[in-house]
C-alpha positions in Angstrom: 31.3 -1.0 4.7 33.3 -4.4 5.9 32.0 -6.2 8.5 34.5 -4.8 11.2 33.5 -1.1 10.4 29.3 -2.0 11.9 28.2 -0.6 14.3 26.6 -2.2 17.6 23.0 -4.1 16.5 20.2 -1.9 17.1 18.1 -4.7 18.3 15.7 -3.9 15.3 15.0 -6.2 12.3 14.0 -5.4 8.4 12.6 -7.5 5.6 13.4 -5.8 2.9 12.3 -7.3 -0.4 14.0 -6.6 -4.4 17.1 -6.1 -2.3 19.9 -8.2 -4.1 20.6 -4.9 -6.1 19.3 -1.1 -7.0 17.0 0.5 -4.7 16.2 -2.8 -2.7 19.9 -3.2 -1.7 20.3 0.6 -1.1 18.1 0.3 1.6 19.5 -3.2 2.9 23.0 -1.4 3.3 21.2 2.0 5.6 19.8 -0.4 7.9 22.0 -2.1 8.0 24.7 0.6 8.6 22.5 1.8 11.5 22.9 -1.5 13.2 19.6 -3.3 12.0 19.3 -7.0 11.1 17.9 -7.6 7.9 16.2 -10.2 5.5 16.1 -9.1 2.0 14.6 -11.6 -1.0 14.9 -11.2 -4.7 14.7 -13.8 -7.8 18.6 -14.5 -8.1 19.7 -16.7 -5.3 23.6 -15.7 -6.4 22.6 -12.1 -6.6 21.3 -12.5 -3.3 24.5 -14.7 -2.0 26.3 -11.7 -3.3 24.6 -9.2 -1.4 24.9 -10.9 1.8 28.6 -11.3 1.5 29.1 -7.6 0.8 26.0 -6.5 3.8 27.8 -8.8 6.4 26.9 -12.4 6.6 26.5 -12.3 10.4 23.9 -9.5 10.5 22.0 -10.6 6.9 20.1 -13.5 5.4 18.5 -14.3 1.9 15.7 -15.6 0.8 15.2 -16.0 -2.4 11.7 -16.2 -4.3 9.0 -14.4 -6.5 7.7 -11.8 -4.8 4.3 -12.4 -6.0 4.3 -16.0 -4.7 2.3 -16.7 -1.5 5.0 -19.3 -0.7 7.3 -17.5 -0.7 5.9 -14.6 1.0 5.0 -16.7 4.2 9.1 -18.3 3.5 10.4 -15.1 3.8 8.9 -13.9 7.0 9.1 -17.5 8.6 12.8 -17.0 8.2 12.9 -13.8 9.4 11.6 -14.7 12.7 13.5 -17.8 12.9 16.8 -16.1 12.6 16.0 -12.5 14.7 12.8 -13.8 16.3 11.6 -10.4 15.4 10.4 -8.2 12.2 9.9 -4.5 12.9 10.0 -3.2 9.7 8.7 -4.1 6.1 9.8 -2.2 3.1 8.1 -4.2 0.1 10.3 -2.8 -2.9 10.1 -5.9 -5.1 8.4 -4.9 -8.4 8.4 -5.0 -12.2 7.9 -3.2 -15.3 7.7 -5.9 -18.0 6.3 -3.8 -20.8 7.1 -0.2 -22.9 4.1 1.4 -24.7 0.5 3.0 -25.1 -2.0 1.8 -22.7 -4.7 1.4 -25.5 -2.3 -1.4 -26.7 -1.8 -2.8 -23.0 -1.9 -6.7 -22.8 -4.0 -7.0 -20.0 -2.4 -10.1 -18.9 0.9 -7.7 -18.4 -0.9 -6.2 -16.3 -2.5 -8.2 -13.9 1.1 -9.4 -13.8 2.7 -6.5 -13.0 -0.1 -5.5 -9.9 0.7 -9.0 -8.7 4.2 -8.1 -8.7 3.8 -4.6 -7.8 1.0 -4.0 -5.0 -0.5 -7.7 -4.1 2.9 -8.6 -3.2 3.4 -5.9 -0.7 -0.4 -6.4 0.7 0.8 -9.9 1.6 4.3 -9.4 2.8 2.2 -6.7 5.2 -0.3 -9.1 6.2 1.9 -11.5 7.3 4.6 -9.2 9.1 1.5 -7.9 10.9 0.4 -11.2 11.9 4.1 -12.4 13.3 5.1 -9.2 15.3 4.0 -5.9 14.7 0.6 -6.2 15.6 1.2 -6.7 19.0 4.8 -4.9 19.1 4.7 -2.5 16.7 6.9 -1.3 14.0 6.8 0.3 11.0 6.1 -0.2 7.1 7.8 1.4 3.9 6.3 0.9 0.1 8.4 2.0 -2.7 5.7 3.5 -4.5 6.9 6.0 -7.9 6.5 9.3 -9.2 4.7 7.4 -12.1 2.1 6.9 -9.5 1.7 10.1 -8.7 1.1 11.7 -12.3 0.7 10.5 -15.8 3.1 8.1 -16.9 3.6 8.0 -20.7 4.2 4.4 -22.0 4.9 2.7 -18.3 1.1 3.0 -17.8 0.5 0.2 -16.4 4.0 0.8 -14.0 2.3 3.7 -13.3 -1.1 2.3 -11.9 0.1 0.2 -10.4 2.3 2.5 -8.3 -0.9 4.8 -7.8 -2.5 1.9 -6.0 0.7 1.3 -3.4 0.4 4.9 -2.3 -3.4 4.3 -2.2 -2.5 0.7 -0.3 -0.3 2.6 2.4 -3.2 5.3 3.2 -5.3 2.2 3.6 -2.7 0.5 5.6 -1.8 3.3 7.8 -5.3 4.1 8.5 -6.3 0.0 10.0 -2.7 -0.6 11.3 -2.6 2.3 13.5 -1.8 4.0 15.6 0.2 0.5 16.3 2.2 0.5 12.8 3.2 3.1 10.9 2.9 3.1 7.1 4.8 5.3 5.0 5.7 5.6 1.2 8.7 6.6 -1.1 8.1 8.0 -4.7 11.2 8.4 -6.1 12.0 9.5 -9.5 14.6 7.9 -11.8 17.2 6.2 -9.6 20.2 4.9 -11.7 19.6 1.1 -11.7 19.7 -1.5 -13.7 15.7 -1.7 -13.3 15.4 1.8 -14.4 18.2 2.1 -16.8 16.1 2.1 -20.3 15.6 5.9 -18.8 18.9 7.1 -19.0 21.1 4.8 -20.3 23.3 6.7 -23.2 21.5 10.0 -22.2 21.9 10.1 -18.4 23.6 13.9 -18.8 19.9 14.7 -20.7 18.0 13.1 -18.5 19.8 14.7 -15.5 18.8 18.4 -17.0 15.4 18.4 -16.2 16.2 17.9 -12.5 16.7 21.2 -10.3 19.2 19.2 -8.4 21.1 18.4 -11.6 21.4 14.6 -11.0 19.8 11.4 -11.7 18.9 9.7 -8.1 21.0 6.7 -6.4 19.9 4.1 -4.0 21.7 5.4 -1.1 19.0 8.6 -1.6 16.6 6.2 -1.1 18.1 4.3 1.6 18.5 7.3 3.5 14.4 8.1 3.1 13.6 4.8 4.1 15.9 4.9 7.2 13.9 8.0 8.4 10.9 6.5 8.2 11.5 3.3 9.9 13.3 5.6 12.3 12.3 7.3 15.8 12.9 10.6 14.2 9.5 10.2 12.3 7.5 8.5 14.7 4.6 11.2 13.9 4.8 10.8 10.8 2.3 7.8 8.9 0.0 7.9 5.9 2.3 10.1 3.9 4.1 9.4 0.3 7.5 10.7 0.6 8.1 12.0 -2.6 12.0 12.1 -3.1 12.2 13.3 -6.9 15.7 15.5 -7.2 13.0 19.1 -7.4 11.7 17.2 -10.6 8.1 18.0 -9.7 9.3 21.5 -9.4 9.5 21.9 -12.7 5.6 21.4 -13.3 3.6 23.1 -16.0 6.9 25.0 -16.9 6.6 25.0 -20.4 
């Protein structure tokens, strides 16, 4: 979409983190397309230059950071406001999956690493969006959670975890934010991105068999689930994990 094909601002804003690519960007671009402003973050300040310039400069801003840094956290909302004076809606996306391999063998360094990453980083980001706006105006909240949270995840264990506690973190949220916030999850299954691309890559038509649907997800899938549910469409809707898998799950205990 150029910049001369957006429509008229919504007069909503998102801070959407992980966004310079993948699922974090996919997101970026439906908001944006509906006519929200948006702040997205990620590690690679050119990454995120990049994503700016092709989301429209006048309607998006970067900043860039570890998602896990308390700095930065406090940076990226500070800059939100400053720019849009507002921040209705959080979707905390940024995450990791640094390792491959049995549990029994996990470093357990890895892994306090990848829940800092993964679920303390989005309990801060929500923290402080609460504190600047949406406590007293409202809003809504989206955590990219994963069907590895929601079963058992052979040799992304601690990925896995780590995604049980986000959908854990969003029943807590939604339960002490409302009924002023809404909090929602996504658990998607394997979207074709570079962060998930050790799933698929050289096997995606393998891979894409086990799905009903017959297709490996894309970030616009999950853009569009995250656009519902910072939407009015799904303003009775909060507590829930959204679980947005191609009928994967379908396929349960079919031997």
């Amino acid at each position: 979409m150029s910049t001369n094909e957006l429509p008229e601002l919504s007069g909503k804003v998102a801070l959407v983190t992980g966004a310079s690519r993948g699922i974090g960007y996919g997101v970026a671009e439906a908001l944006v397309a509906r006519g929200d402003r948006v702040c997205i973050t990620g590690r690679g300040e050119e990454a995120l230059k990049e994503a700016v310039e092709r989301l429209g400069a006048d309607r998006v801003i970067a900043v860039p950071g570890k998602a896990h840094d308390e700095a930065h956290q406090a940076a990226a909302v500070a800059a939100t406001m400053e720019a849009f004076g507002r921040v209705d809606f959080l979707v905390n996306n940024a995450g990791t999956n640094p390792v491959f391999g049995p549990i029994a063998e996990l470093d357990l360094n890895v892994a306090r690493k990848v829940y800092e990453t993964n679920v303390i980083s989005a309990l801060g980001f929500a923290q402080l969006t609460w504190r600047a706006w949406q406590k007293d105006h409202g809003g809504a909240i989206v955590n990219i959670a994963s069907i590895a949270g929601l079963s058992a995840s052979p040799f992304i264990g601690a990925y896995g975890m780590s995604k049980a506690a986000m959908v854990n973190l969003t029943l807590q949220l939604a339960h002490e934010f409302a009924p002023v916030v809404r909090v929602n999850a996504i658990a998607p299954a394997v979207v074709k991105t570079k962060f998930a691309q050790a799933l698929y890559e050289g096997r995606e038509a393998e891979a894409a068999a086990a799905y009903p649907l017959g297709r490996l997800g894309v970030p616009e899938d999950i853009g569009g689930a995250a656009a519902f549910l910072t939407s009015d469409q799904s303003d009775w809707i909060t507590g829930q994990t959204l679980v947005v898998d191609g009928g994967l799950f379908l396929n349960s205990g079919v031997e």
